[in-house]
FIGU-748451 format. One record per residue (C-alpha): x negated, y negated, z. Coordinates in steps of 0.1 Angstrom, whole numbers, padded with zeros to 4 digits, always signed. Each point is the difference from the previous one (the first is absolute). Example, Ala and Ser with C-alpha at 12.3 -4.5 7.8 and 13.67 -1.06 7.14 Angstrom:
2
-0123+0045+0078
-0014-0034-0007
END
This chain:
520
-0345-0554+0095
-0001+0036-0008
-0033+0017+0005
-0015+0019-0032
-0007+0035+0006
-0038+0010-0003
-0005+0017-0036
-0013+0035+0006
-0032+0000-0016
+0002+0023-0034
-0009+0032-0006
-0031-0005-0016
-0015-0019+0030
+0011+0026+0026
-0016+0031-0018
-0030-0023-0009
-0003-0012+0040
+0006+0037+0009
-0030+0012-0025
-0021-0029+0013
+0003+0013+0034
-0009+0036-0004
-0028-0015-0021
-0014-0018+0034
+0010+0025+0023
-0020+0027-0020
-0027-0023-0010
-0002-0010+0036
-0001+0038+0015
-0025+0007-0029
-0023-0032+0013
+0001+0013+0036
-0007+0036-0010
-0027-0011-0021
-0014-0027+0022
+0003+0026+0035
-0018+0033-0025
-0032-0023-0011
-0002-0014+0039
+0001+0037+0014
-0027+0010-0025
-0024-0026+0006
+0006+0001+0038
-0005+0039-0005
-0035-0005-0021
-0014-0027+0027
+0009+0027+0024
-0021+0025-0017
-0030-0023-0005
+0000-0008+0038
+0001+0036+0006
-0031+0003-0016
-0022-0029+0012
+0013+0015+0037
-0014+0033-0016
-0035-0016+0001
-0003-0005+0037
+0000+0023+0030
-0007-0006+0034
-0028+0017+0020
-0006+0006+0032
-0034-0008+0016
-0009-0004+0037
-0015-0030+0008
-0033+0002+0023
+0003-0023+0032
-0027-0009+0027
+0014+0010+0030
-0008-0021+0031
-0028+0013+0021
+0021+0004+0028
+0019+0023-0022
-0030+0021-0011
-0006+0029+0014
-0032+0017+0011
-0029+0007-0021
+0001+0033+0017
+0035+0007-0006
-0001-0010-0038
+0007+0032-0022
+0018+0019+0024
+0033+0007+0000
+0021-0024+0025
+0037+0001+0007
+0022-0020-0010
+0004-0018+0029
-0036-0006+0002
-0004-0016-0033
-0002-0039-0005
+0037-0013-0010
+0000-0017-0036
+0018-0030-0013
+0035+0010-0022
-0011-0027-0022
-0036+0017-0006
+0010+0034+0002
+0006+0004-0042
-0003-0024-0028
+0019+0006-0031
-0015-0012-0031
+0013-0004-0028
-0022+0019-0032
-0006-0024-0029
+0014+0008-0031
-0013+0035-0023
+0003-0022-0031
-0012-0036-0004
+0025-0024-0005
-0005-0037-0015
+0005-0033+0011
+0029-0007-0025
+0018+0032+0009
-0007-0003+0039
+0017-0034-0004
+0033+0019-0009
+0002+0020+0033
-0005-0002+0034
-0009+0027+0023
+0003-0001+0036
+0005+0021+0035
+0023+0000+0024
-0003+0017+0032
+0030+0017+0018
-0006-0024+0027
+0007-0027-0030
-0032-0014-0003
-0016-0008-0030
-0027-0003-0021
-0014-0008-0036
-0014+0026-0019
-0005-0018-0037
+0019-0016-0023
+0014-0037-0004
+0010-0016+0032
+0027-0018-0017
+0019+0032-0004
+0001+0008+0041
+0036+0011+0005
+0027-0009+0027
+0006+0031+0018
+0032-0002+0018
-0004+0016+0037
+0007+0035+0001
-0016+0005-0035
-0004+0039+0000
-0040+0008+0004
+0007+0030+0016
+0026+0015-0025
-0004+0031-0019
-0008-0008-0039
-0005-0031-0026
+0023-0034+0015
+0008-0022-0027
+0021-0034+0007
-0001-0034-0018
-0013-0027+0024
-0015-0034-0002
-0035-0015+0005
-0014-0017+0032
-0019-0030-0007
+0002-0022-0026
+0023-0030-0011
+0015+0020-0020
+0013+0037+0010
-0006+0025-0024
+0026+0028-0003
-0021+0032+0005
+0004+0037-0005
-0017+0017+0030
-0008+0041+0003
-0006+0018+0033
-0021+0034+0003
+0000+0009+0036
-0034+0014+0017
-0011+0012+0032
+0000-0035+0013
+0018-0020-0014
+0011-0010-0039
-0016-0009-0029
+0015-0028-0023
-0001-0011-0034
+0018-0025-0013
+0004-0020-0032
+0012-0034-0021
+0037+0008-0010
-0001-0032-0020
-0008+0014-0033
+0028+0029+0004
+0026-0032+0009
-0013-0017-0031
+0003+0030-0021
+0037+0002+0012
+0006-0034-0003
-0012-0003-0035
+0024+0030-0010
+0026-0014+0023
-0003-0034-0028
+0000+0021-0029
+0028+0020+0014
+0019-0031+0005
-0009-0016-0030
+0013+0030-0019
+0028+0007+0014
+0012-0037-0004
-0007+0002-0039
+0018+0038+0002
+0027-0015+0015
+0005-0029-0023
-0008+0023-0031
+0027+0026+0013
+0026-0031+0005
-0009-0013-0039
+0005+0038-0009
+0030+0007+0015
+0014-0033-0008
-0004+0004-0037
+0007+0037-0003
+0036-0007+0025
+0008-0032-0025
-0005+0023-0030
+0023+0029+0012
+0027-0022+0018
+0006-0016-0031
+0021+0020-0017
+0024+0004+0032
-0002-0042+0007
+0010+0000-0036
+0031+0029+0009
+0009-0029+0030
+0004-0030-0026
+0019+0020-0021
+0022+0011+0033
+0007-0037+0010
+0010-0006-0038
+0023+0033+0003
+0010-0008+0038
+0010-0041-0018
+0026+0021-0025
-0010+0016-0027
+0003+0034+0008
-0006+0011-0037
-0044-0006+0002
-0018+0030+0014
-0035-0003+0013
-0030+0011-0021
-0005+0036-0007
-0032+0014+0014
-0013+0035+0000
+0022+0019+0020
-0030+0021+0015
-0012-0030+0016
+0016-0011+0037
+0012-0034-0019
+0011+0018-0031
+0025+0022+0024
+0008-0035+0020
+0010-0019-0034
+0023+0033-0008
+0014+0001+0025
+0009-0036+0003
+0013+0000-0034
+0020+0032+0008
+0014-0019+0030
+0010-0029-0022
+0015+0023-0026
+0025+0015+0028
+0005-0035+0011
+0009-0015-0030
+0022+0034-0009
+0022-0005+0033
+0004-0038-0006
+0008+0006-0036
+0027+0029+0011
+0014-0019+0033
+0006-0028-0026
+0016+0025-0029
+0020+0010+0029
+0006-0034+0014
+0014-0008-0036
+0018+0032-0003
+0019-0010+0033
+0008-0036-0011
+0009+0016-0035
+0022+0027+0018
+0019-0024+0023
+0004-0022-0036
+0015+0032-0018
+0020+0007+0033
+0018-0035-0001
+0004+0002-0035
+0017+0033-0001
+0020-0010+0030
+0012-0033-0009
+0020+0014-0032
+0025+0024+0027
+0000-0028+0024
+0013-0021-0028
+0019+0024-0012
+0021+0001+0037
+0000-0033+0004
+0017-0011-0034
+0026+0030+0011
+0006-0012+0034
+0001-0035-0011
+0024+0011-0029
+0024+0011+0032
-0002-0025+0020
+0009-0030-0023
+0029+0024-0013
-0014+0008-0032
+0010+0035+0003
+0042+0001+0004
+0010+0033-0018
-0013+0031+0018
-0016+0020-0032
-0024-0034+0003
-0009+0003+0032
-0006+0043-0003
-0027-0012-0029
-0018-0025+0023
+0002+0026+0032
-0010+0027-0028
-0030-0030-0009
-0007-0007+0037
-0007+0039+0009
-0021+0008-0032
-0022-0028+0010
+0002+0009+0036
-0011+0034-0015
-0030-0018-0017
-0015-0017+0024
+0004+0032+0023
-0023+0019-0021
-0022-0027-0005
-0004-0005+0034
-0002+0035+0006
-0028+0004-0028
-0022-0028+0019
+0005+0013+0036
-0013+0033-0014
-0029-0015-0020
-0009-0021+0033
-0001+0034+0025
-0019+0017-0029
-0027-0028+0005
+0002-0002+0035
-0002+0038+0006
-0011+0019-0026
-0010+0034+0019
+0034+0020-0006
+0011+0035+0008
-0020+0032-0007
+0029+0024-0009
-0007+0023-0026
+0027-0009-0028
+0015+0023-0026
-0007-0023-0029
+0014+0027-0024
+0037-0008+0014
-0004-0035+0014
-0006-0008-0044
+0025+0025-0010
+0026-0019+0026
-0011-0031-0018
+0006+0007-0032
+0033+0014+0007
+0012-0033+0019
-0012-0020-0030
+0017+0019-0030
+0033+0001+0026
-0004-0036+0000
-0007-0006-0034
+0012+0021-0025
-0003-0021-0031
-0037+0007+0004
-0018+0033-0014
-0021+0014+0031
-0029+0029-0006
-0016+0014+0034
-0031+0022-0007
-0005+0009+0044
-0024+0031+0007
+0005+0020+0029
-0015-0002+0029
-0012-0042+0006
-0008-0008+0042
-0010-0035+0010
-0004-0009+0034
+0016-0038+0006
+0031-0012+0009
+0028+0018-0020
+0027-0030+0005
-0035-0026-0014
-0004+0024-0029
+0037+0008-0013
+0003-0040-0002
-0031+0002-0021
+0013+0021-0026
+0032-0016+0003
-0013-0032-0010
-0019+0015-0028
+0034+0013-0012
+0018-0033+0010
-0025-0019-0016
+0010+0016-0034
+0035-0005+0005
-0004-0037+0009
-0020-0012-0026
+0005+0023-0032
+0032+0002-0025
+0029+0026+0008
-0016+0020-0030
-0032+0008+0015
-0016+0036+0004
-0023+0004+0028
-0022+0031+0012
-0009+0007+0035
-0031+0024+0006
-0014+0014+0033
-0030+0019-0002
-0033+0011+0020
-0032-0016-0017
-0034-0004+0019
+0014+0004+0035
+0027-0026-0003
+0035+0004-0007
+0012-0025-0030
+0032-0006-0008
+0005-0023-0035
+0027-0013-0013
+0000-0014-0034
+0023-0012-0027
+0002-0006-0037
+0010-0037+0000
-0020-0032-0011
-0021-0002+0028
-0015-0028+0012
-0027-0019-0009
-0035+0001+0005
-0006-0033+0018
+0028+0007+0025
-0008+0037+0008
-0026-0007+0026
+0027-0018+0025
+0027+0019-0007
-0010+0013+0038
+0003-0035+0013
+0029-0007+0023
+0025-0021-0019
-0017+0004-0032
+0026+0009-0033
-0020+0009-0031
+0031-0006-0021
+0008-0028-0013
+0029-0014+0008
+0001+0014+0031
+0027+0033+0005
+0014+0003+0031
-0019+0008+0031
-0025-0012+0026
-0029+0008-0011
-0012+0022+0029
+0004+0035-0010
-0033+0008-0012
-0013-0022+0025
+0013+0020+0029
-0010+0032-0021
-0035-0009-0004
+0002-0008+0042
+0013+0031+0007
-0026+0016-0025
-0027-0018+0023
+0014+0012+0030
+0000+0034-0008
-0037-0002-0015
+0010+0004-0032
+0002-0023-0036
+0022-0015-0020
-0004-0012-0039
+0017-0011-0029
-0012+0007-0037
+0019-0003-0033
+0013+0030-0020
-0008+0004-0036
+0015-0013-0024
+0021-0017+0025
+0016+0001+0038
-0016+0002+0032
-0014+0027+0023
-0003-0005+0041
-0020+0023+0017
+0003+0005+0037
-0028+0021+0020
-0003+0017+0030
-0025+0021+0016
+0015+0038-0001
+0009+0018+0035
-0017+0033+0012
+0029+0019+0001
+0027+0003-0029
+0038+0001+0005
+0018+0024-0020
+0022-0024-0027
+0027+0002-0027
-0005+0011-0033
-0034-0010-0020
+0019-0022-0023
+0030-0013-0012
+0016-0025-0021
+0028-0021+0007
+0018-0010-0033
+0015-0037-0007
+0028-0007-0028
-0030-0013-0023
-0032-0011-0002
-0011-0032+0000
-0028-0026-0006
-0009-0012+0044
-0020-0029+0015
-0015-0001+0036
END
């Protein structure tokens, strides 16, 4: 038993748990800041009012008179006179001075004298009770400083009592010891802890308010991308022609959903064109077979006719070797015709020569009419066309533009071969006056083992195919349009060179025995 992996919670939850905690850590910090300000202020006016209940008293300092002992008295005789010190009666320390502590220069009453407590503390740490409420006496912790210069202030608790009160205690330092006030702290901790409950209380319904907020305002603007996700599984389950919603494009979600669609238009594009081009393939290797089968049968009915003794006179067995190398012939070029289509696809980045266009067409032309002479032949080459390519690739471009006439037009046909500079490019056309072809079949007349005529001439039917591959090689075009009133006109363009090549004459016509109706 396989265990099921944890979902991981959604995106919605994470950003709402990640707002909900810098809610509370805020609120929180907020609380404390709040809750720690208030306490210092209170603290800070109890402060100031025991200041000024201390303010009221001030100790004094009056001699005490003792009866001395009569064996300590002196003389009647000696009494006013000067006496040394040595002479004179030794006093108690303890009788010596008396401090006393002044009562207050403003009355105070009952109720507010219950609030405070005011007391003395020698520096030997004794101490006494000046007024106040008893209740209120304070803990002093040894060492508390009577003797130190300026106002002590320190937080301590009560002395008797069931119940210890928490008390705020003051310290003003005298000649003898310390005064000290103190006071109830418990209505400055009930202050704080009635804020510290509202604080709490608050922040709970701010916190739950926040997570209602941010709930509703995340489920509104996640909508339109959990709608973009169903409509991605129902694109990712096939059907790669939906698109998500549009949205405004300014938006962050508008921008996701174009892109998205974007990213589904090049998907659908490359699956669309690796399928054309998987057809294309299965067609090709069809039209291979087909094209190859008919030499192959061709030898094989030969060679069979020799073997069983068919052929007995020799005149009948030159005709099947004359059959046997035409076909061999055949299948050469058509084998010859794919292997260059196939490196053209395979590597299309050729030479960068520059190329004298101007005599590469002229040569053309010249091979053409030599070749066919039944044909009337017009070439209209300006001076002066560069190309940069592969000058082998591009003479069997034209070539086949020629050948192509030749193949699959009557004897009688004139054709025209133009080379000119137009827009940058270097086109050369080449155009006859036949029939033409017609208009359903001109857009694949580029297609490899495509014949527009019907029935088929001779021919494989990959001439313009490995002209419009060499045209792509060489970043260029190539197109077919109809003349008027009738024949066909090929177009082949390259990008010009930089640099011209001086060339033969402008133009110049090569004449035919007669002119004639052609189809391509």
């Amino acid at each position: 038993m396989t265990l099921r992996r944890p979902r991981r919670p959604q995106l919605r939850t994470r950003v709402l748990a990640g707002v909900l905690l810098i809610t509370v850590v805020a609120l929180v910090a907020f609380d404390a800041a709040a809750v720690s300000a208030l306490r210092r202020y209170l603290l800070g006016q109890t402060d100031s009012r025991l200041q000024t209940v201390l303010s009221l008293y001030r100790p004094v300092n009056r001699p005490l008179r003792v009866k001395m002992p009569a064996d300590r008295q002196l003389p009647a005789k000696m009494r006013g006179q000067p006496q040394p010190a040595s002479a004179r009666p030794a006093v108690p320390a303890q009788v010596r001075a008396n401090w006393v502590i002044a009562g207050p220069r403003v009355k105070l009453s009952p109720p507010v004298l219950a609030q405070y407590y005011v007391g003395f503390v020698t520096i030997h740490g004794q101490r006494g009770f000046v007024v106040g409420n008893p209740r209120l006496v304070p803990r002093l912790a040894p060492g508390w400083p009577v003797t130190a210069a300026g106002a002590h202030v320190q937080t301590v608790s009560s002395v008797g009592g069931t119940a210890q009160l928490r008390l705020r205690a003051i310290s003003v330092p005298t000649a003898a010891g310390a005064l000290v006030a103190t006071t109830s702290l418990a209505a400055v901790n009930s202050t704080v802890g009635r804020l510290e409950l509202i604080l709490i209380i608050g922040s709970a319904l701010a916190g739950l308010l926040v997570a209602v907020g941010v709930s509703w305002v995340m489920r509104r603007g996640l909508r339109p991308i959990e709608t973009m996700a169903v409509q991605a599984d129902r694109i990712t389950a096939g059907d790669l022609t939906d698109r998500v919603s549009p949205h405004d494009p300014a938006t962050e979600v508008g921008r996701l959903g174009a892109a998205l669609n974007g990213m589904l238009t090049r998907i659908e594009a490359a699956i669309q064109e690796r399928e054309a081009s998987q057809e294309l393939t299965r067609r090709f290797f069809a039209d291979a077979s087909h094209e190859l089968r008919t030499p192959l049968a061709s030898l094989r009915a030969n060679a069979e006719l020799y073997q069983q003794g068919a052929l007995a006179l020799r005149p009948q067995v030159d005709e099947a070797m004359r059959r046997i190398a035409l076909e061999a012939q055949r299948m050469s070029r058509l084998v010859d015709d794919m292997l260059r289509l196939a490196r053209l696809d395979q590597h299309p980045d050729q030479q960068h020569d520059l190329v004298d266009l101007t005599a590469l067409v002229h040569g053309c032309a010249e091979r053409a009419q030599i070749a066919d002479q039944q044909r009337t032949w017009r070439a209209e080459i300006a001076s002066g066309l560069v190309a940069t390519g592969d000058e082998e690739l591009l003479r069997r471009a034209v070539d086949n533009l020629l050948a192509n006439v030749c193949a699959h037009t009557p004897p009688s046909t004139a054709a025209t071969i133009t080379a000119a500079e137009r827009d940058g490019n270097v086109t050369v056309e080449v155009s006859d006056d036949g029939p033409g072809v017609p208009a359903d079949r001109l857009p694949h007349i580029f297609d490899r083992f495509y014949r527009a005529a019907a029935p088929p001439r001779p021919g494989s039917g990959l001439g313009l195919a490995i002209v419009i591959a060499i045209a792509a090689a060489h970043r260029g075009t190539a197109g077919a349009a109809l003349n008027h009133p009738h024949g066909l006109r090929v177009t082949l363009a390259l990008p010009a060179g930089s640099v011209p090549c001086p060339a033969p004459a402008a133009a110049a016509i090569v004449p035919g025995p007669r002119p004639t109706p052609a189809l391509l």
